[in-house]
Backbone bond lengths (Angstrom), bond angles and torsions (degrees), N, CA, C in turn:
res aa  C-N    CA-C-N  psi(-1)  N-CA   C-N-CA  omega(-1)  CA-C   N-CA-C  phi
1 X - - - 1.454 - - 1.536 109.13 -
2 X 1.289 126.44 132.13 1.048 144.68 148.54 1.572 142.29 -61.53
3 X 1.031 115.22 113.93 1.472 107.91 -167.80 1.742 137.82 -30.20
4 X 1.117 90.62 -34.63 1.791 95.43 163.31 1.446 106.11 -73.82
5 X 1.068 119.25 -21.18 1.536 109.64 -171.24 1.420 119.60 -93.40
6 X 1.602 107.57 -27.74 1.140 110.53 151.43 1.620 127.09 -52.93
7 X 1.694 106.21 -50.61 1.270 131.08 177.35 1.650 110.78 -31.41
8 X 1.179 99.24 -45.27 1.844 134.27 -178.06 1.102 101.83 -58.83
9 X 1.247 118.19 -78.72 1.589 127.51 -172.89 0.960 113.33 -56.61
10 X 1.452 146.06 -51.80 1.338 138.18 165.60 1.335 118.52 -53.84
11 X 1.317 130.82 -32.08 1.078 107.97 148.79 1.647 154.78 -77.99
12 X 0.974 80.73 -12.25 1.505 105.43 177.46 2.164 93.24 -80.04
13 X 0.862 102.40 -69.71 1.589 106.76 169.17 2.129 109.41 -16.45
14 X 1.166 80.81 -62.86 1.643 99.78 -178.05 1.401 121.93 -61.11
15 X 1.282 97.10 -30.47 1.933 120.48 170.26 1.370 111.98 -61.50
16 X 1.253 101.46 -65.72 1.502 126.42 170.79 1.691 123.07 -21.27
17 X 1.873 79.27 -67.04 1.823 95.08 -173.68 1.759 102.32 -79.61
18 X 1.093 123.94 11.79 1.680 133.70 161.64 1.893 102.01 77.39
19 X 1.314 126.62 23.14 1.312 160.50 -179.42 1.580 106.04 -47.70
20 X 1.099 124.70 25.64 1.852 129.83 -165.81 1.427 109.61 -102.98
21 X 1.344 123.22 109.29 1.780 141.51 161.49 1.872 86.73 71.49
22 X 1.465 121.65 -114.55 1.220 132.67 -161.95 1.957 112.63 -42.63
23 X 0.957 118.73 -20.15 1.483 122.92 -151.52 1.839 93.45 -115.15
24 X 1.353 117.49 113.25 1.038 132.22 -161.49 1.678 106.44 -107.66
25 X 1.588 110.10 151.87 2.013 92.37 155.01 2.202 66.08 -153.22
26 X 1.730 71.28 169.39 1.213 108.40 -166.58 1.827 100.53 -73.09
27 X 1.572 98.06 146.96 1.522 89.36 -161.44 1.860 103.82 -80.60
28 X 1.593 110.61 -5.58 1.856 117.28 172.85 1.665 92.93 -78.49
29 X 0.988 118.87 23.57 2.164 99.52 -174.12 1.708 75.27 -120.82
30 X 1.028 146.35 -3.19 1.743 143.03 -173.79 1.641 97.79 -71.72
31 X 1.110 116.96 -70.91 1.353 106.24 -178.39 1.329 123.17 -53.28
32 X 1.394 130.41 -30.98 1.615 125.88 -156.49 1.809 94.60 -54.56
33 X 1.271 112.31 -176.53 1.610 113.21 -162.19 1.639 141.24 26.17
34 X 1.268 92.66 22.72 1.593 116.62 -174.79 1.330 109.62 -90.86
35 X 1.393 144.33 138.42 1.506 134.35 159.76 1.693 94.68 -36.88
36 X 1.647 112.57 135.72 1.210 110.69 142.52 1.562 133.40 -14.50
37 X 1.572 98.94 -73.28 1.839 112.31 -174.98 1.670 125.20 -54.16
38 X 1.512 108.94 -29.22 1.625 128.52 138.85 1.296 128.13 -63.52
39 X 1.093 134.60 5.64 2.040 122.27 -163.15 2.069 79.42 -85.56
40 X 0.988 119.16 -84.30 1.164 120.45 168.64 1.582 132.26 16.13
41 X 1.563 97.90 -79.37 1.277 126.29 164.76 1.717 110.86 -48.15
42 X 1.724 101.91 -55.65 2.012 94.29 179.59 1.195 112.61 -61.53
43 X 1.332 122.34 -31.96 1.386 101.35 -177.88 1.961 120.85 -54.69
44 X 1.570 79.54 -57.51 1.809 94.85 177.98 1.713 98.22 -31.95
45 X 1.526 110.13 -73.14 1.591 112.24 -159.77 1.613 95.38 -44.57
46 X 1.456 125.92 -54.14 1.933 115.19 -167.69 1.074 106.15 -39.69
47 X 1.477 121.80 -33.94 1.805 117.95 -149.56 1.662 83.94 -98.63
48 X 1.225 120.74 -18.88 1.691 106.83 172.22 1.781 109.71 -69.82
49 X 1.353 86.31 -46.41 1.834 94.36 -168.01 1.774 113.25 -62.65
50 X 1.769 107.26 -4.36 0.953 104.02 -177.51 1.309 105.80 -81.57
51 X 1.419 111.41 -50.36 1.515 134.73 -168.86 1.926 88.86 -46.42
52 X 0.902 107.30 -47.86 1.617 111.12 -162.32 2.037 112.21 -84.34
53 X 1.226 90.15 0.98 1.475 111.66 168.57 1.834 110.55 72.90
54 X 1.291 107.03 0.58 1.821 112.68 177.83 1.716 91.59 -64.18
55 X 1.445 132.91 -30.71 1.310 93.73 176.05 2.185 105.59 -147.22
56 X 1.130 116.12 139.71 1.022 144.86 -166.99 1.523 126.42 -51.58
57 X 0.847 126.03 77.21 1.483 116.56 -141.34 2.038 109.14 -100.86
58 X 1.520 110.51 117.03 1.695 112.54 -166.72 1.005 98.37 -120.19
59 X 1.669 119.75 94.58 1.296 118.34 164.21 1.678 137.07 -58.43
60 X 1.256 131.37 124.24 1.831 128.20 -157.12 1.716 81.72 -119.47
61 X 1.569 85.01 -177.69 1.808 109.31 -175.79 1.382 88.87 -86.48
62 X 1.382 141.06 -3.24 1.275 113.37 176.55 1.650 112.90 -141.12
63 X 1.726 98.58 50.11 1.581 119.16 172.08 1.691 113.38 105.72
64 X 0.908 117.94 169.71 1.753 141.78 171.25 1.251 117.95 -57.01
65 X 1.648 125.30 85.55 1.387 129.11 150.16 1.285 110.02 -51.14
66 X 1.473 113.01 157.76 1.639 130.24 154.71 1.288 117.87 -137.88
67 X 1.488 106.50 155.43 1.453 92.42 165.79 1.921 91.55 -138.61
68 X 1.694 94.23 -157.68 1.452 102.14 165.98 1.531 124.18 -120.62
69 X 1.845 102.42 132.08 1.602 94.63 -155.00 1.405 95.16 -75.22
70 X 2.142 115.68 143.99 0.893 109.00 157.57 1.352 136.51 -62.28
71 X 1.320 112.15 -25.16 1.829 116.06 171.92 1.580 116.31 -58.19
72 X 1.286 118.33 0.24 1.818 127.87 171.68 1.037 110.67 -111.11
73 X 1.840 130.76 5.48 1.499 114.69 -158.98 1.397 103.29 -69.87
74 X 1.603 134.62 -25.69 1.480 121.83 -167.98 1.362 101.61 -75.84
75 X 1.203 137.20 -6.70 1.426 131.33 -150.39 1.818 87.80 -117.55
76 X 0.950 108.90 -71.53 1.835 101.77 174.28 1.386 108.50 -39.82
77 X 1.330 129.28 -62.55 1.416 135.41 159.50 1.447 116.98 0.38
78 X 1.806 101.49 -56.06 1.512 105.26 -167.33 1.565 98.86 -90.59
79 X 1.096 128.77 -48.91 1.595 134.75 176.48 1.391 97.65 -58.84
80 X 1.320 157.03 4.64 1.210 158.34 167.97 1.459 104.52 -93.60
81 X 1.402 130.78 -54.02 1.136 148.62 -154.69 1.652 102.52 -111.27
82 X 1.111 116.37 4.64 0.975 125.77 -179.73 1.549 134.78 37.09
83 X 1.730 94.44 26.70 2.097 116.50 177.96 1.608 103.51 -95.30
């Protein structure tokens, strides 16, 4: 897998589990269902997608929530759907 494609899947993943502004998961639950040889790699890309604002980042006393910002949904949309 390639990094956009990963890029893809995690978001699409996040779509899925209904993950939009208020509704958080922990940013260690990103990798689970990932090839092994990628878990690594998703993390890196979240902490990119944060920088780039596709996803929302609420730090707690017991680690790094994320979610997905609604002000990007047309743009994940298309990198989801891949148009």
């Amino acid at each position: 897998m390639n990094e956009h494609e990963i890029t893809a899947a995690l978001l699409r993943k996040l779509v899925y589990l209904g993950k939009w502004g208020g509704s958080h998961t922990s940013i260690d639950n990103l990798p689970k269902g990932f090839p092994k040889e990628v878990r690594g790699t998703v993390k890196e890309l979240a902490k990119e997608l944060i920088k780039r604002e596709f996803l929302l980042a609420k730090p707690t006393s017991y680690g790094l929530e994320v979610s997905l910002n609604p002000k990007k949904k047309k743009e994940i949309e298309e990198i989801t759907t891949g148009k």
